[in-house]
C-alpha positions, 0 to 999 in steps of 0.5 A: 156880551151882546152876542149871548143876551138877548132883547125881551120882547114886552110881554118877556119884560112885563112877565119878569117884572111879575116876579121883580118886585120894585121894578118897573119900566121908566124910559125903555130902561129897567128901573128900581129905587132902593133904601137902605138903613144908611149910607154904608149899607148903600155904598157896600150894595154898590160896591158888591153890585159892581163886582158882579156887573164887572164879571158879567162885563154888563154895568148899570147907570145909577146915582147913590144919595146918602141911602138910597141907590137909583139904577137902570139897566138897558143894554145899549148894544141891542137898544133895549132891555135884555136877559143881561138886564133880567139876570143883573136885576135878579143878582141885585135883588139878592144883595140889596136883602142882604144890605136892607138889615 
């Protein structure tokens, strides 16, 4: 994985956060809080996040509290936030309107 990502630079970081709503920087991680109608839809978020982060081999830290899901993403290899994070962030943007229905 870490020889095809690459570590953003800030301005990389801040420029993509522009387009990523919900996003934000918390502790040199990527960082979003999604609601969902319930609990189901949250947990099936979670299960077909986990999915993809498996075929990318490139898994987030997050927490799930009845409907809402808490995730960072980094990549630990680089010390940083990455075009692996970028790219799961985007994938995870897609879904989440998919489960907020």
């Amino acid at each position: 994985m870490a020889d095809q990502a690459r570590r953003l630079t800030v301005t990389e970081i801040q420029d993509a956060l522009a387009e990523l709503p919900g996003w934000n920087v918390v502790a040199e991680k990527l960082h979003r809080e999604y609601k969902f109608p319930g609990f189901v839809e949250a947990f099936g978020f979670m299960a077909s996040v986990a999915l993809i982060a498996e075929s990318m081999n490139h898994h987030p830290d997050w927490s799930n509290g009845y409907n809402k899901v808490v995730v960072d993403l980094i990549t630990h290899s680089l010390g940083g936030i990455s075009t692996f994070d970028l790219a799961l962030a985007r994938k995870m943007e897609a879904l989440a309107a998919r489960f907020a229905r």
